[in-house]
C-alpha positions in Angstrom: -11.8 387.7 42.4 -15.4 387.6 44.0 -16.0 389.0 47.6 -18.0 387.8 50.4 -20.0 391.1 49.2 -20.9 390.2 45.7 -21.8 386.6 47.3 -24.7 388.0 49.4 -25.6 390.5 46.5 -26.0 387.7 44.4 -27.8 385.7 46.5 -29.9 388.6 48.2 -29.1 387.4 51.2 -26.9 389.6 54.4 -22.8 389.2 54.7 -23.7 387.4 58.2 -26.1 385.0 56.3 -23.5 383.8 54.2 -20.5 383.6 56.6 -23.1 381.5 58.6 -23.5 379.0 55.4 -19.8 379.3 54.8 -19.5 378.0 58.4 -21.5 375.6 58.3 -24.6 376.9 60.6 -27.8 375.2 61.4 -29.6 378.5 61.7 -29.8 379.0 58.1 -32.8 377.6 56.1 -32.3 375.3 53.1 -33.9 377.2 51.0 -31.7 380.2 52.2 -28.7 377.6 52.2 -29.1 376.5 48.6 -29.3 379.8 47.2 -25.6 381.4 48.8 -24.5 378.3 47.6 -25.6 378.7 44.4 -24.3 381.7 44.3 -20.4 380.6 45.7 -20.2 378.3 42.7 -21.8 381.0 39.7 -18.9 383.3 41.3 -16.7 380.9 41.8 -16.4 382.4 45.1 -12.9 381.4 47.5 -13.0 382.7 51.1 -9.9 383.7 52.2 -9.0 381.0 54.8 -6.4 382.9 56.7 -8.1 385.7 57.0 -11.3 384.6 58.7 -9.2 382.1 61.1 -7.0 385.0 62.0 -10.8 386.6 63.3 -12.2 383.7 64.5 -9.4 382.0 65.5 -10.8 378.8 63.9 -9.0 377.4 60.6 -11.8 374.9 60.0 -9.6 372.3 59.7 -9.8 369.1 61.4 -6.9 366.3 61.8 -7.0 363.0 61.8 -4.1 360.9 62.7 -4.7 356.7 61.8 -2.4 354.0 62.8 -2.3 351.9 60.0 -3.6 352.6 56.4 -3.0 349.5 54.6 -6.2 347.5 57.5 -9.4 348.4 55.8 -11.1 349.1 59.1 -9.2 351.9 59.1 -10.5 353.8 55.4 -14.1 353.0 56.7 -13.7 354.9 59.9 -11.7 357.9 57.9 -14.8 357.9 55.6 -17.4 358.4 58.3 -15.3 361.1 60.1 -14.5 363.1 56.6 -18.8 362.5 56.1 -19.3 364.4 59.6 -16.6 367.0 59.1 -18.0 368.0 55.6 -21.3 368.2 57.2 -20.4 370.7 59.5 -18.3 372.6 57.4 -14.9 371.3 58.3 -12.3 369.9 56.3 -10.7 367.0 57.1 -6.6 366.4 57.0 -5.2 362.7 57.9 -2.2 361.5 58.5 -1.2 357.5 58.8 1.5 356.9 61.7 2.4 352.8 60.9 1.7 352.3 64.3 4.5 354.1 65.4 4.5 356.2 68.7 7.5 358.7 67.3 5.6 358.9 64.4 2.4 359.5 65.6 4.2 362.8 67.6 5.6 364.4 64.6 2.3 364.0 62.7 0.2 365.4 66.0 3.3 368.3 66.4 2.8 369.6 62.7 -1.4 369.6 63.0 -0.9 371.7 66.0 1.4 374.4 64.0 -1.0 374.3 61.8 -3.9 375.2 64.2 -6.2 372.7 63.7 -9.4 373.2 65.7 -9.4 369.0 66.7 -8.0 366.2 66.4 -9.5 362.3 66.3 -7.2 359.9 66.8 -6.3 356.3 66.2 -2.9 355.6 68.9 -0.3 354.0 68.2 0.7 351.3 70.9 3.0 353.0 73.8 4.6 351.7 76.7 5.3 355.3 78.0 2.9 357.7 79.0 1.5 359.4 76.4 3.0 363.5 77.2 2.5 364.7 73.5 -1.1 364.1 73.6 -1.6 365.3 77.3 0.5 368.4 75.5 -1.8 369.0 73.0 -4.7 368.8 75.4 -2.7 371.4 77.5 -2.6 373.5 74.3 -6.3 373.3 74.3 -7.0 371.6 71.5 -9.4 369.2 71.8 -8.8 365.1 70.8 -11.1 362.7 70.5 -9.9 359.1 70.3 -11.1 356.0 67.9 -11.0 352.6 68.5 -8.2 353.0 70.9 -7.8 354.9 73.9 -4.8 355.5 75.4 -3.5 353.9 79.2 -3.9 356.3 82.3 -5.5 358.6 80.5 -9.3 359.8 80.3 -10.3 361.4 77.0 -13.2 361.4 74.5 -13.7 358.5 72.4 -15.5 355.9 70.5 -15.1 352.5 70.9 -16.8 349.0 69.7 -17.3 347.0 73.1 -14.6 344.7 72.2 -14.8 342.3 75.6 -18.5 341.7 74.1 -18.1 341.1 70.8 -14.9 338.6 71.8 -17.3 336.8 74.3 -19.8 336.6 71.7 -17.8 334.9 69.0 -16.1 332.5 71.7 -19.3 331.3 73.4 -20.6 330.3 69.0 -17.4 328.3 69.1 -17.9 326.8 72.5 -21.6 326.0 71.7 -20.4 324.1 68.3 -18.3 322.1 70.4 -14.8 323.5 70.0 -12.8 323.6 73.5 -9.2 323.8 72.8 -9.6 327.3 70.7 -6.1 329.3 70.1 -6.4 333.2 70.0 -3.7 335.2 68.3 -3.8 338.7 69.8 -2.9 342.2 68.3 -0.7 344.5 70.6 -0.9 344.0 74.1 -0.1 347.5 74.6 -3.3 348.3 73.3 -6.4 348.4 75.3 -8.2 346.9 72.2 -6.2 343.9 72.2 -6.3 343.7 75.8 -9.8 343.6 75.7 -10.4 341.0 73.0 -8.0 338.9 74.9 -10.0 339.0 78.3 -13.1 338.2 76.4 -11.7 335.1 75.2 -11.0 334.3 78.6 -14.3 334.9 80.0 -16.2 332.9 77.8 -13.6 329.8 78.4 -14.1 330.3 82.2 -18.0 330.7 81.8 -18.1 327.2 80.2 -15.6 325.6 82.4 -13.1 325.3 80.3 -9.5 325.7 81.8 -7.3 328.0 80.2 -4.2 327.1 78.4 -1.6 329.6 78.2 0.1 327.6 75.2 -3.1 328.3 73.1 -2.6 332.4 73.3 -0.1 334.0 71.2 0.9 338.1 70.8 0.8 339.1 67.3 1.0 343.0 66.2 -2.4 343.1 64.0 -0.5 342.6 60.9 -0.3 340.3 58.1 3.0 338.6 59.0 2.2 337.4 62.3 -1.1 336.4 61.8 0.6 334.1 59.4 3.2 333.1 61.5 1.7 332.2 64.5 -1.0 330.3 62.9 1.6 327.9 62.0 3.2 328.0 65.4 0.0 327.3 67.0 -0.7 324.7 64.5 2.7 323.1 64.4 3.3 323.2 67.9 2.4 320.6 69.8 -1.0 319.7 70.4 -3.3 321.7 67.3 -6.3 323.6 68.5 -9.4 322.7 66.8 -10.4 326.7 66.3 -8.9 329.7 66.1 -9.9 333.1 67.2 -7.9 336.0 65.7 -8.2 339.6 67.0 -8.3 341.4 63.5 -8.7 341.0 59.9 -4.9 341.4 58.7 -4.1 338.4 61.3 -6.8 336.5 59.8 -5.8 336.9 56.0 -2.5 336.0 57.3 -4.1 332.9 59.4 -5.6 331.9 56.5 -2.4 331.7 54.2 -1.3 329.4 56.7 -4.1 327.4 56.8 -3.4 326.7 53.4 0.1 325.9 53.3 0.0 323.5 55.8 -2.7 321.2 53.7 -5.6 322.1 56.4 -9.7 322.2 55.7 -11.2 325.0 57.3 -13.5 324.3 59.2 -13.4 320.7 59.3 -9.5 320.3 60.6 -9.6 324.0 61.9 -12.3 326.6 62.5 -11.5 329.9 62.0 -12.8 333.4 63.4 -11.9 336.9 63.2 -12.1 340.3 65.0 -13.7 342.3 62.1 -14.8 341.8 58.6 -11.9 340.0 56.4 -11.4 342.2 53.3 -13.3 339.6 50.2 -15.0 338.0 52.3 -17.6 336.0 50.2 -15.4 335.8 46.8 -13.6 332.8 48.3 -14.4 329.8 50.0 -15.0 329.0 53.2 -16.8 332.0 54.0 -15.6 333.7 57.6 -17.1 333.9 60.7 -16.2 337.7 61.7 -17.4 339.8 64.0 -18.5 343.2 62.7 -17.6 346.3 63.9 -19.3 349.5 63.2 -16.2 351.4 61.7 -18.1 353.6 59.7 -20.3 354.8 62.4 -17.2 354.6 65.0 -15.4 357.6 62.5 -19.1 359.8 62.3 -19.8 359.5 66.0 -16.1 360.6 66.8 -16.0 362.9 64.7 -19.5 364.8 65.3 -18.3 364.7 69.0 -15.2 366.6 68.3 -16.6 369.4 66.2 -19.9 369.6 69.2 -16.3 370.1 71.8 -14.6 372.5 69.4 -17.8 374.4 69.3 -18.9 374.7 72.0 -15.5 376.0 73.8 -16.5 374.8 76.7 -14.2 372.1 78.8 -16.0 368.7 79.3 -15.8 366.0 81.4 -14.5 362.8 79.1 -17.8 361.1 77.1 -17.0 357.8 75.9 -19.5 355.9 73.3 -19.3 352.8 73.0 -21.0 351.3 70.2 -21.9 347.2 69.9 -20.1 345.0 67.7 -22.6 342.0 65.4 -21.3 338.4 64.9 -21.9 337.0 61.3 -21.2 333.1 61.5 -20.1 331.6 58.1 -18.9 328.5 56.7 -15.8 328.6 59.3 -16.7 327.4 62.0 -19.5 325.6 60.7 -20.0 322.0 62.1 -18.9 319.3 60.5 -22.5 318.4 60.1 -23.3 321.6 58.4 -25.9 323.8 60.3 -24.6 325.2 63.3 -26.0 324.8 66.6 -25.4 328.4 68.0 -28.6 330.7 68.3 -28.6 334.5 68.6 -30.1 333.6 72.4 -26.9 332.4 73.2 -25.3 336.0 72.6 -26.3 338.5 75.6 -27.5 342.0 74.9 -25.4 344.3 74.5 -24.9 347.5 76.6 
């Protein structure tokens, strides 16, 4: 078996030099960089992992603990974090938690036995406080959050500005003319559901239009009750003319409905949905979504944990919040075609 040694040898390069590549280091040129790792692979070179965390007390290992697998938001953001973590020289461990709280405190138990150096994380909805993750932040190691945060508590994260990017997609259907438009909800537990909800309702009371509680329902940000309540909203009195749904599992289940119950979208019901609907484009209508940067939600998070881990240094909470795009499609077009709404209408974002 090849040592760290024969590595440098091979390379011409110091021991230091290439436990700095092995690490991950900026300070070593590419040239430099290329060549050690040249010569890993020729050697076929394995450091021993326990060893070096045992003297460093880093295991370059980061985890990542997501609520639900199955929503493609969710693979998006795990590919930008693994992207940032492999950058850096960390690898990158998740675990999926169904969106269960007991869940999600095994997973986050067993990553800290196994010394992790960080953790970003996706919560699950709670009505409790949250005393396994102010635990592990006790235990000092560090969490970054994704998407979610958790209540009462002030951590590091990155977020899309959901309140916007709700406002945004209400005022398009206000400005086609819709005024009696239903929202299904995720989790109210969850500040990200909360947030898309009170975006719908500021963009009803900046156009005068009175809100109906009948017109809101409480889904979970799954399939089923996207499906569900699209037909209780539908079937329930007095139809809405659009519907706004917080996710993109609710709005393939929406749309299921839709089509059960004999309805042309958009011209009996417009539809819209809280991030990009999985096909989008291969069938018809096309949706009006609003995007969210998951991708870039998963890098940034990520980047921010290993910049926390590495510096060892305790900082006060940095939340990023990154702005959410509205792509209008044949949805919630007008019945005339065209749609009136204009990229004016939309206010910058923060």
């Amino acid at each position: 078996m090849a040592t760290i040694k024969e590595v440098a040898q091979r390379a011409g390069v110091s021991v230091g030099t290439v436990s700095n590549v092995l690490r991950g280091s900026a300070n070593v040129r590419p040239l430099v960089r290329e060549r050690v790792n040249r010569a890993i692979e020729s050697l076929d070179y394995h450091p021993n992992q326990i060893a070096r965390s045992l003297k460093t007390r880093q295991t370059r290992l980061l985890g990542m603990v997501i609520s639900d697998i199955t929503n493609p938001f969710f693979p998006q953001l795990a590919r930008g974090a693994e992207d940032a973590a492999l950058e850096h020289g960390y690898l990158l461990v998740a675990s999926n938690t169904d969106d269960r709280v007991e869940r999600e405190k095994r997973v986050m138990s067993v990553m800290r036995q196994q010394r992790v150096d960080g953790i970003v994380l996706v919560v699950a909805p709670s009505e409790g406080e949250c005393d396994h993750i102010s635990n592990m932040l006790q235990s000092k190691t560090p969490i970054v959050c994704l998407d979610r945060l958790p209540r009462r508590q002030r951590m590091h994260s990155v977020i899309t500005d959901a309140v916007y990017g709700a406002e945004m997609c209400m005022r398009h259907l206000i400005s086609v003319g819709h005024r009696r438009i239903g929202i299904i909800t995720g989790n109210l537990q969850l500040q990200t559901a909360e947030d898309r909800l009170d975006g719908y309702k500021n963009a009803l009371a900046a156009a005068g239009i009175s809100l109906e509680p009948a017109l809101i329902r409480t889904g979970d940000f799954r399939f089923d009750s996207g499906y569900i309540l699209t037909k209780q909203l539908v079937l329930g009195g007095k139809c809405p003319t659009a519907l706004f749904i917080s996710n993109c599992m609710m709005g393939l289940g929406a749309l299921k409905a839709i089509k059960e119950l004999g309805m042309r979208c958009p011209d009996d019901l417009a539809l819209a949905v809280f991030d990009e609907v999985p096909g989008n484009g291969s069938f018809s209508p096309e949706i009006t979504t609003v995007i969210q940067p998951a991708y870039h939600i998963g890098y940034r998070g990520t980047e921010l944990l290993i910049r926390h881990i590495e510096s060892g240094e305790p900082e006060t909470p940095v939340q990023i919040r990154l702005t959410p795009e509205l792509r209008i499609r044949e949805s919630t077009l007008p019945r005339g075609g065209a749609a009136s709404w204009h990229p004016s209408l939309a206010k910058t974002g923060d």
